[in-house]
Z-matrix of the N, CA and C atoms (Angstrom, degrees):
N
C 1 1.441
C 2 1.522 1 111.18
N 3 1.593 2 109.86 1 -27.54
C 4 2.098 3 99.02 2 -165.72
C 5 1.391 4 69.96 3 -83.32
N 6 1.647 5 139.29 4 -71.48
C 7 1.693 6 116.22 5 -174.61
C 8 1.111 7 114.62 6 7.72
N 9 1.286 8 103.32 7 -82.47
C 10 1.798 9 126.39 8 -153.08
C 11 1.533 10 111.03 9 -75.44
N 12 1.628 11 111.82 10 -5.91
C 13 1.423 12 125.97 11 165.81
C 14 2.009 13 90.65 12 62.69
N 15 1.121 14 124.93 13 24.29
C 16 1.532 15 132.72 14 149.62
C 17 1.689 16 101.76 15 -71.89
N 18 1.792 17 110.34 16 73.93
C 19 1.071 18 115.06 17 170.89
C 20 1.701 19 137.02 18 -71.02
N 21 1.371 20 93.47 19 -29.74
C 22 1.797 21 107.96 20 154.78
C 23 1.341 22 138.21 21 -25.98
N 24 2.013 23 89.16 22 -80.42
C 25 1.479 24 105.11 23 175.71
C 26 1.750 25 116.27 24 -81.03
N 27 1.988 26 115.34 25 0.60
C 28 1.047 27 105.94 26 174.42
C 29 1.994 28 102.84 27 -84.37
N 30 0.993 29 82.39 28 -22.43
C 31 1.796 30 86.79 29 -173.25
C 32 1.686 31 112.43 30 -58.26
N 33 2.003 32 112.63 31 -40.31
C 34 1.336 33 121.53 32 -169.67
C 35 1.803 34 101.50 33 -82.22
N 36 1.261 35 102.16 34 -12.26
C 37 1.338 36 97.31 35 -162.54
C 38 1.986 37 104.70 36 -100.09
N 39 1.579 38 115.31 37 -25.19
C 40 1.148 39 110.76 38 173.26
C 41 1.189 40 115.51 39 -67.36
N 42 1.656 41 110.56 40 -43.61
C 43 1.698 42 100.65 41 164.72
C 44 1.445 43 114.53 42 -36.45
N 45 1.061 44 102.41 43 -63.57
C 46 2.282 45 92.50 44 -176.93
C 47 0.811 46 100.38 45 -55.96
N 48 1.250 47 133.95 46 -56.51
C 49 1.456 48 118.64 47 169.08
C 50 1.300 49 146.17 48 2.94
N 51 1.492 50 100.26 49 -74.23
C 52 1.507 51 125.36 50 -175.08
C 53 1.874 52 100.88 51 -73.79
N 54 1.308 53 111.73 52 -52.46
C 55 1.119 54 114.81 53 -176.60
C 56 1.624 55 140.65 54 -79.79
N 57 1.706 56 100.77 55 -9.91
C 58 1.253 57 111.22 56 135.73
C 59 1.648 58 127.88 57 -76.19
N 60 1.299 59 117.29 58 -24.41
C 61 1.156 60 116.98 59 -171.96
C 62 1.957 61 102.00 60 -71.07
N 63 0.819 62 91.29 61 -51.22
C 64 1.684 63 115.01 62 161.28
C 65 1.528 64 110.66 63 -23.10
N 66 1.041 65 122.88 64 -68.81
C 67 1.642 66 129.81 65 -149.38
C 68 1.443 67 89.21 66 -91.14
N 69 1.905 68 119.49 67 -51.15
C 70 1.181 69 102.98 68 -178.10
C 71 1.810 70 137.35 69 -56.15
N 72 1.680 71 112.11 70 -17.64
C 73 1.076 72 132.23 71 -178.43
C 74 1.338 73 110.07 72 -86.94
N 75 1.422 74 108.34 73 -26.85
C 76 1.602 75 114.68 74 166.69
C 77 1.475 76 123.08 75 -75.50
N 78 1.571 77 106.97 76 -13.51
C 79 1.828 78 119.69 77 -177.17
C 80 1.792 79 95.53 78 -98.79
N 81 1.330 80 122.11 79 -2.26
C 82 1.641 81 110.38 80 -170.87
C 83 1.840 82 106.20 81 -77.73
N 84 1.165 83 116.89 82 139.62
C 85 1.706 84 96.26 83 -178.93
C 86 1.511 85 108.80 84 -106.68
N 87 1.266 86 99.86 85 161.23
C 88 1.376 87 105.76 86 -161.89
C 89 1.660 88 113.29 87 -70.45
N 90 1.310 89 122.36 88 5.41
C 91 1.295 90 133.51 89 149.22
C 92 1.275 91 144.63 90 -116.20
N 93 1.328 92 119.34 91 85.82
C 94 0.943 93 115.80 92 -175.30
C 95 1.782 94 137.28 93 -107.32
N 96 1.357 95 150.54 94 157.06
C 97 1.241 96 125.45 95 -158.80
C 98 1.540 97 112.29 96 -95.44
N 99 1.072 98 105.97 97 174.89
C 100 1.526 99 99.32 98 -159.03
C 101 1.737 100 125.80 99 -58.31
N 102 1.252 101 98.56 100 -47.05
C 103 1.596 102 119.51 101 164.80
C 104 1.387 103 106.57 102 -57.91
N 105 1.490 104 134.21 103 -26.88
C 106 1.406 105 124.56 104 174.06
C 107 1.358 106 110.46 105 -88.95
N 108 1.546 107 117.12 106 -11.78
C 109 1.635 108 122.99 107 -170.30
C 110 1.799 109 92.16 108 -78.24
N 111 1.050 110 100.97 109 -47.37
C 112 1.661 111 122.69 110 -167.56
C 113 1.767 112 90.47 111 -60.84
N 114 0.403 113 128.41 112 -76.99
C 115 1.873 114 135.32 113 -167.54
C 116 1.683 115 93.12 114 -57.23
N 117 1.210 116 146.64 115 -59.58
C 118 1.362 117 157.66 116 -177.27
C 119 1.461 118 90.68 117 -42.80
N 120 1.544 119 130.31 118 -83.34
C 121 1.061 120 143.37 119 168.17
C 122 1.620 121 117.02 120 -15.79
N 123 1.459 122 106.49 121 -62.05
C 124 1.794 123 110.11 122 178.08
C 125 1.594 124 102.74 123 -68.49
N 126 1.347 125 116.00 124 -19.25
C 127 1.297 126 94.59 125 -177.68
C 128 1.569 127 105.79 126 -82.18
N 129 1.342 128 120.70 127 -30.14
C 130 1.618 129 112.79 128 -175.18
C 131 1.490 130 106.15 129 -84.60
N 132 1.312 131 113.88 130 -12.47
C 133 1.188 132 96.36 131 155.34
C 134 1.685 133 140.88 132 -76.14
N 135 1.715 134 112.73 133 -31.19
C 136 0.979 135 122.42 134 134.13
C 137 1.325 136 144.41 135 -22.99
N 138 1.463 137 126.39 136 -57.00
C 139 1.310 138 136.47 137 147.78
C 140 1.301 139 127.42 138 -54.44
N 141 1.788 140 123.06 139 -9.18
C 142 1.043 141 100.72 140 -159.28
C 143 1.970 142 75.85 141 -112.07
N 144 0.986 143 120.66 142 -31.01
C 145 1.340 144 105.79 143 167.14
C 146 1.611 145 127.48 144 -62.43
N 147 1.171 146 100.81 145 -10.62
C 148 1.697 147 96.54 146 -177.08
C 149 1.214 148 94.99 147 -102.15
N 150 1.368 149 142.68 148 8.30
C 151 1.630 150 154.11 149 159.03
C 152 1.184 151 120.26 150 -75.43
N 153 1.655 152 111.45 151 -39.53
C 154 1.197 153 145.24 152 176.48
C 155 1.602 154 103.33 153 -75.07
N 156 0.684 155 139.56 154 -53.20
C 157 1.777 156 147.38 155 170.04
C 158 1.568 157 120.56 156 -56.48
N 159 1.699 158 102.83 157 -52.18
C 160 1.560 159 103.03 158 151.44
C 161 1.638 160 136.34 159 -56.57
N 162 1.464 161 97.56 160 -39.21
C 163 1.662 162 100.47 161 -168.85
C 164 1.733 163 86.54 162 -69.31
N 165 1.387 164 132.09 163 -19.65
C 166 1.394 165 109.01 164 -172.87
C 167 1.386 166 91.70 165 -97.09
N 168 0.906 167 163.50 166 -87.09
C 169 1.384 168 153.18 167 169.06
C 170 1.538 169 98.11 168 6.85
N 171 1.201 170 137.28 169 -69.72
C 172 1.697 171 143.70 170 166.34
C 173 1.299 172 96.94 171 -21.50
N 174 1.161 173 113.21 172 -77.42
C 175 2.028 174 133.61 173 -155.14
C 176 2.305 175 87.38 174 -56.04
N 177 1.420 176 94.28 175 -40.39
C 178 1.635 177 79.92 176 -175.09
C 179 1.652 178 111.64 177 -84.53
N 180 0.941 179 123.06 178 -33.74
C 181 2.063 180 114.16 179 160.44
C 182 1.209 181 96.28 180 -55.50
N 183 1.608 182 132.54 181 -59.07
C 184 1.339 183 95.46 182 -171.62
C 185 1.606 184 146.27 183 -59.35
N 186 1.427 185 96.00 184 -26.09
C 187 1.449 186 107.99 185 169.71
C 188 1.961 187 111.52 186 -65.94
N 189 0.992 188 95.52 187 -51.15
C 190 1.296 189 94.17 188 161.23
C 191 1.394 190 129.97 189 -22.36
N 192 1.693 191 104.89 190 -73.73
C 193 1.369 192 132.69 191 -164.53
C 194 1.590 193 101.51 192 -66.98
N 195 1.041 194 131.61 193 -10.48
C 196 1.873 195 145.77 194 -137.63
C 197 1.871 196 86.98 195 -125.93
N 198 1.606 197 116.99 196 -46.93
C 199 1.230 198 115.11 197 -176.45
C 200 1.643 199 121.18 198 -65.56
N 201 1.473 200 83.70 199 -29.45
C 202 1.600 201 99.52 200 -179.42
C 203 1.635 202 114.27 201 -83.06
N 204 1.061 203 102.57 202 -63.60
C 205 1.425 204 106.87 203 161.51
C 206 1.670 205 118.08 204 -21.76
N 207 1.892 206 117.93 205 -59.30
C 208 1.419 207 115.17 206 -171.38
C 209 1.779 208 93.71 207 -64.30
N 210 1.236 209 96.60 208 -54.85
C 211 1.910 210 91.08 209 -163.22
C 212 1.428 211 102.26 210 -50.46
N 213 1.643 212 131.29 211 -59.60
C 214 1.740 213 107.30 212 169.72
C 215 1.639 214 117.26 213 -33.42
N 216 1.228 215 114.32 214 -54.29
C 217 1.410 216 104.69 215 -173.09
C 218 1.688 217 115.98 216 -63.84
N 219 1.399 218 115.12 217 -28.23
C 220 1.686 219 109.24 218 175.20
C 221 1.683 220 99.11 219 -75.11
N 222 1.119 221 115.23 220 -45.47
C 223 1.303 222 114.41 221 178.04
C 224 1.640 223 137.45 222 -40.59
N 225 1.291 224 91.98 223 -38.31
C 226 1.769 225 105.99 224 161.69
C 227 1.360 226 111.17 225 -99.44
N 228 1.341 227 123.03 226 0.43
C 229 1.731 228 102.01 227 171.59
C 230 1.404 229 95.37 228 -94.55
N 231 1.491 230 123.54 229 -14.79
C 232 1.328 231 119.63 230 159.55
C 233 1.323 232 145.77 231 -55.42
N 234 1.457 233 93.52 232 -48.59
C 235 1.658 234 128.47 233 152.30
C 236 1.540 235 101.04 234 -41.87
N 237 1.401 236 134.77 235 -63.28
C 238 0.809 237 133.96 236 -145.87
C 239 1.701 238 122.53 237 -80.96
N 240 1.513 239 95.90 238 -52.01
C 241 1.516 240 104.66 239 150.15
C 242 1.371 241 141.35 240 -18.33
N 243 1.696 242 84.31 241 -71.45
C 244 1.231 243 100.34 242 170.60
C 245 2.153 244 131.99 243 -58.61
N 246 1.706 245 87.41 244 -25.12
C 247 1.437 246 80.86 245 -167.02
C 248 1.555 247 81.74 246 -85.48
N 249 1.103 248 150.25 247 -21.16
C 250 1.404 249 161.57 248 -166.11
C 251 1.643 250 97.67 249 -57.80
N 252 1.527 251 122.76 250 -61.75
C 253 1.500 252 115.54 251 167.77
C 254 1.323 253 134.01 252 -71.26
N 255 1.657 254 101.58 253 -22.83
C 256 1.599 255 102.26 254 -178.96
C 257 1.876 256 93.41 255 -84.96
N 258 1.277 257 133.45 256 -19.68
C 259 1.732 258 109.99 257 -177.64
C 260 1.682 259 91.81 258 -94.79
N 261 1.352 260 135.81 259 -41.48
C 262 1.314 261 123.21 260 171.37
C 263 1.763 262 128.58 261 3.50
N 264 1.678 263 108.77 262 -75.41
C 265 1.282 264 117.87 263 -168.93
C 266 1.907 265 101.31 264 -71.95
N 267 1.090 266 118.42 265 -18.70
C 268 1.608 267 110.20 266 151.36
C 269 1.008 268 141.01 267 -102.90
N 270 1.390 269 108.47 268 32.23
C 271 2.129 270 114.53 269 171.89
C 272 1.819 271 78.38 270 -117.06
């Protein structure tokens, strides 16, 4: 979804996300056998690269969101100016 910049349903869906990720790390027991340590392991490693792929996908909406943001803000001091000389000659 951050791919596909479907920022919405990535937003409703990291919540489950986080909070399944959550409970399942809270159900792992603190013993496990070696071949299950080994597979446990690829999986957090797994997750932690596809975390790694989002937070940059993140870092790029935000730049985004930051570009847009300045141009609204030049945009109304533009706005503003401007209405600043055209009401001027009638105050």
């Amino acid at each position: 979804m951050a791919q596909q910049g479907e920022w919405d349903a990535f937003i409703t869906t990291a919540e489950r996300y986080i909070i399944t990720l959550r409970a399942v790390l809270d159900k792992v027991p603190d013993t496990l056998a070696s071949d299950e340590r080994e597979q446990f392991f690829n999986f957090l490693t797994k997750l932690q690269n596809n975390e790694e792929e989002i937070n940059r996908a993140l870092e790029g909406r935000m730049s985004i969101l930051k570009k847009h943001i300045s141009s609204l803000h030049h945009g109304k001091k533009g706005n503003k100016a401007y209405l600043s000389q055209i009401t001027s000659p009638f105050q």
